[in-house]
N, C-alpha and C positions, 0 to 999 in steps of 0.2 A: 317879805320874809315868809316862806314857807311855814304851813303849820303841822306839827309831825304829834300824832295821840300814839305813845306806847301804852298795849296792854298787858299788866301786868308786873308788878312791882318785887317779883323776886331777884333770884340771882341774876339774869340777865336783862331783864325789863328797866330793873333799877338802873347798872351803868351802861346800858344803850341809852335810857333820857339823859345820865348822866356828861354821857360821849357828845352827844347831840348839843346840848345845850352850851357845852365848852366852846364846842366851834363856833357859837354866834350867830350863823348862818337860820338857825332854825327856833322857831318858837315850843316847847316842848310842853305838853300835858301827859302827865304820868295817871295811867288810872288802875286803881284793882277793889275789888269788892269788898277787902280787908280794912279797916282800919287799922289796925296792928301793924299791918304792912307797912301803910301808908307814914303812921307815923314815925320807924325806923328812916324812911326814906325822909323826912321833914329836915335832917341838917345838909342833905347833897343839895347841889347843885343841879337839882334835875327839874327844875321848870316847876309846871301849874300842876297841885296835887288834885285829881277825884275820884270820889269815891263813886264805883258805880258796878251793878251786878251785871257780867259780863253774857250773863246768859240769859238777859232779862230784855229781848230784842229792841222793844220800844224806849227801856230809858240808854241801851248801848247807841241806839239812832239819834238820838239829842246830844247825845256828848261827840259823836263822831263829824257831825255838821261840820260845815266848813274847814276840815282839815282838807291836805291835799295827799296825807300820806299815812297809813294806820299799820303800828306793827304788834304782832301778836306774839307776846313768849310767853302765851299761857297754854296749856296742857292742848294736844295736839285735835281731841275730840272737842275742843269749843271754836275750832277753826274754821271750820267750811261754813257754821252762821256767822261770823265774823269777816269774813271772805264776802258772805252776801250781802253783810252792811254796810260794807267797803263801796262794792259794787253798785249800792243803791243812793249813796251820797257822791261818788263818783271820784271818789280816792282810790290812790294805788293802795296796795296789799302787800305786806311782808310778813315774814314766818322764821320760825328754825325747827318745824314741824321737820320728823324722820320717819313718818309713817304715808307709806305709799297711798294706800286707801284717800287717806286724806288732799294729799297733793293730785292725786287725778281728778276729785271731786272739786276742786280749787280749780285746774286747769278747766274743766267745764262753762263754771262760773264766770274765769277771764273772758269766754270768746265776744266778742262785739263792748267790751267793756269801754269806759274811758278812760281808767287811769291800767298802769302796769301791775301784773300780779306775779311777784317774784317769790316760790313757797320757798322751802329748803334753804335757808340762808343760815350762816356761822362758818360750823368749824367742819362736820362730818355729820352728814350733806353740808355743803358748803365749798369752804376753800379746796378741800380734797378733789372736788369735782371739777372747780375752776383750773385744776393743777394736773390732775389726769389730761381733763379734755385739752390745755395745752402741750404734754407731752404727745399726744395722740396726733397732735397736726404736727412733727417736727418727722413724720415717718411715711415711706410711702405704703407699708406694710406694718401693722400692730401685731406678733405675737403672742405677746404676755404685757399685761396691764396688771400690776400689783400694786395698791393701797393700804398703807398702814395708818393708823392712826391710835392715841394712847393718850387720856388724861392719867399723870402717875405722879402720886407722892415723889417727891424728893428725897425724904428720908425716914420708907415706911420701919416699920418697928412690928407689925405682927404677922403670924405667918402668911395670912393673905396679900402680903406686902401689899396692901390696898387702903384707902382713904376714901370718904366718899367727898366728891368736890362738886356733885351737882345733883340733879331729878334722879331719885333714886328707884322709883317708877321707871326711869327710861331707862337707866343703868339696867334692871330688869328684865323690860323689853328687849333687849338686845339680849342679853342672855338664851332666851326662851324661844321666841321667834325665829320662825326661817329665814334665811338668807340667801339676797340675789346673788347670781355671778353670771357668766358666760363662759362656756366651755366647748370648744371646737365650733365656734360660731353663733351656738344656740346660750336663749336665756334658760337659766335654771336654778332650781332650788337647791341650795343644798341646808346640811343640817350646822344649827348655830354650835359653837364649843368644836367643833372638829377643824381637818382642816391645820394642824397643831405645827408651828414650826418655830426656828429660835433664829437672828441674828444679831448682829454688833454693831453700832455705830459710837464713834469716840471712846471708843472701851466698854464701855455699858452694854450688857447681855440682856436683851427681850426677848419676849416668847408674842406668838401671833396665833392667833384662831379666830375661826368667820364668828362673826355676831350680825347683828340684825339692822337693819338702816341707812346706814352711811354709805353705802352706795351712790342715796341717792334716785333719781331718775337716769345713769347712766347707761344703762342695763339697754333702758329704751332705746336711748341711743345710738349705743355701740352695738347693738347686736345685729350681724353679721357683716361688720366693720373690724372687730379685733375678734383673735382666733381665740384668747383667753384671760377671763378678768376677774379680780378678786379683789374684798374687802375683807379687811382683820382686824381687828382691835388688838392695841399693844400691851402688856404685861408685863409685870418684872417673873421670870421664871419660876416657876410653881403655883402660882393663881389659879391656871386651869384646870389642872387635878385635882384642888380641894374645891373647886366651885363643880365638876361632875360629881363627884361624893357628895355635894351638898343635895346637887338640884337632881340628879338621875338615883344613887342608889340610897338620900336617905329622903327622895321623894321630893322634896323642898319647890320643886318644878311644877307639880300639881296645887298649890297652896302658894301663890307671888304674893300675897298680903302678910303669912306666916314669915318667908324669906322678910320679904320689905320690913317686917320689926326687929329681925335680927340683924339684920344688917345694920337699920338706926340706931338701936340699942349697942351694935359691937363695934362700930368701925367708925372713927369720930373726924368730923368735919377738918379739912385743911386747907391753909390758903398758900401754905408752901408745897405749887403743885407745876409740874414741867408736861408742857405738851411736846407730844413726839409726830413728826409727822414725815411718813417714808412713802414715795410714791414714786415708782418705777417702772418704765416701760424698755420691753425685748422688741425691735424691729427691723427692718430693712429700709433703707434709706442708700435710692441711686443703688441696686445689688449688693451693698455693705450690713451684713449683720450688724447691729450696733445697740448700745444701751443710755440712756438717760435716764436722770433723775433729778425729781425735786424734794432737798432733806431741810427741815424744820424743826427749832427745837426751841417753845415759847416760854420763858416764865413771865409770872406776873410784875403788873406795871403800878404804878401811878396815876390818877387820873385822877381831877375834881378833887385835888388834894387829900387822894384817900389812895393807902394800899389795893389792889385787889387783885383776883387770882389769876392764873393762866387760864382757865378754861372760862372765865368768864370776859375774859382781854380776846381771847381769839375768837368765843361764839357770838361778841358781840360788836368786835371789829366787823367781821364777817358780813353781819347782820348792816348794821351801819354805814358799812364802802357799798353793799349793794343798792340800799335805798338811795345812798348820795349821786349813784353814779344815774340814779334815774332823776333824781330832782337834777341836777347839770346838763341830762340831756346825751351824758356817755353812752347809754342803754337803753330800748326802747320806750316810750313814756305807754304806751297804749300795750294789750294782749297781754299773753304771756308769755313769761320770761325764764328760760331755762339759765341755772348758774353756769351750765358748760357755756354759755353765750358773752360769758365775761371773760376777756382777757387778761391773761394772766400777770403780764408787765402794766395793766393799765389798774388792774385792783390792788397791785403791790406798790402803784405811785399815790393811790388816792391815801388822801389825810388818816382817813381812819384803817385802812389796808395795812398800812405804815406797819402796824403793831405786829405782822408776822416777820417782819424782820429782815436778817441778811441769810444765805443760802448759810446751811451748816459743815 
């Protein structure tokens, strides 16, 4: 039986050990520096509890020993020593790290490795990327490459029609930070909150603008492969105007710790929350202009005989079908490992894949 050390016992660390340890398949040790954590986490079902300081290299080297596989859903700058610890016990590596800096400092670390270092794993980087890079082989020509993605209340009630459902730090980052795309072949930045556009799926009205991340590594990829590519985070209409009057004219963008208190002080946790997921590519195919897509739309599941939410069902399926598919042997076990590398009928057969569903 494989030995799988998740670190970090919050929203996603918890039912990734949780996910893991249902299947049988895997021996699970949950760990985080918290006690507090830990002991929320003491009635699941998620394996062997320890406590241990993630930053603290030599006691993270004692607990990581003889695992064969280490995932990190802790904050994105404890990742690349994390990454090296992996690397030096001779375990693969997982992530749902969305920060670029990081994942290339990761891909460094993989070269001559033993085990597989897979960063960006979940929902956005993630399955977005697995879904893209399969729409992109169905063309002999890419166009337009468009990505949507949207954690959203089901049924917000204040004007930000918004809820907060996870790291409200990285809810942040994506606000604030630049953002990749590719535009007539070249990589480039453009600016986060613009970019502004609205459409409809099953009747329901969203709004779309670039934010920061969830791209991905695709950028890398694709660039000068598709003529035009873009990420957007999804919104119920009107979000984006009161979030530039927050962060541009009443500054709030200069100050992410002033934001981050209002935001936990005003916008209260939900677990009734609907993932949206629209990705769409414009191409040629054999001289036929043509369009595909892949449309998604997750709520939360059950699992380990507990409620829990869309965005932690799909960042952590995500997370979970990627490691499995490297313990099985689907995926490469050694180097690194890009998600566009994962097929996309093979991660929506795997067991924990399952949880995104049927097309919409």
């Amino acid at each position: 039986m494989k030995k799988i050390l998740v670190l970090g016992a919050g929203k996603i660390g918890r039912i990734a050990a949780v996910m893991l340890n249902e299947s049988g398949d895997y021996a699970v040790t949950l760990a985080d520096s918290s006690g507090e954590m830990l002991e929320l986490c003491a009635p699941d079902d998620a394996g062997t509890l320890v406590r241990v300081d993630v930053s603290d290299k030599d006691a993270l080297m004692d607990v990581a020993k003889g695992h064969d596989a280490i995932i990190s859903t802790c904050p994105f700058f404890l990742n690349v020593a994390i990454a090296r610890v992996a690397r030096a016990v001779g375990a693969s590596y997982f992530d749902v790290t969305e920060d670029v800096e990081t994942t290339r400092a990761i891909r460094e670390i993989s070269k001559d490795a033993d085990g597989a270092f897979v960063p960006q794993c979940g929902l956005a980087p993630g399955f977005i990327s697995v879904a893209a890079h399969d729409l992109f082989k169905r063309f002999d020509h890419v166009n337009k490459l468009r990505l949507r993605v949207g954690a959203l209340p089901q049924n917000p009630t204040n004007r930000l029609k918004y809820n907060l459902t996870w790291s409200t730090d990285g809810l942040i980052n994506e606000y604030l930070n630049p953002c990749e795309a590719i535009l007539n072949g070249k990589r480039v930045e453009v600016l986060p909150l613009e970019g502004y556009e609205r459409f409809t799926i099953d009747g329901t009205e969203y709004e779309a603008f670039n934010t920061s991340g969830g791209v991905g590594a695709l950028c890398d990829m694709l660039e000068g492969k598709v003529d035009n590519l873009d990420y957007k985070t999804v919104r119920y209409p009107g979000h984006q105007e009161i979030l530039k009057i927050l962060i541009e004219d009443l500054k709030l963008g200069e100050r992410p710790e002033m934001m981050k208190e209002i935001f936990e002080n005003a916008l209260p946790l939900t677990k009734q929350d609907v993932i949206v997921i629209f990705a769409a590519a414009v191409g040629t195919r054999r001289g036929e202009l043509c369009e595909e897509s892949v449309i998604r739309k997750v709520h939360g599941a059950s699992v380990g005989g507990q409620d829990w939410s869309a965005i932690q069902i799909t960042t952590s399926a995500g997370l979970c079908a990627a490691m499995d598919m490297v313990m099985t042997g689907k995926l490469p076990t050694k180097g690194y490992v890009r998600q566009e590398e994962i097929p996309l009928d093979a991660f929506l057969a795997n067991r924990f894949g399952r949880y995104f569903g049927q097309e919409t």
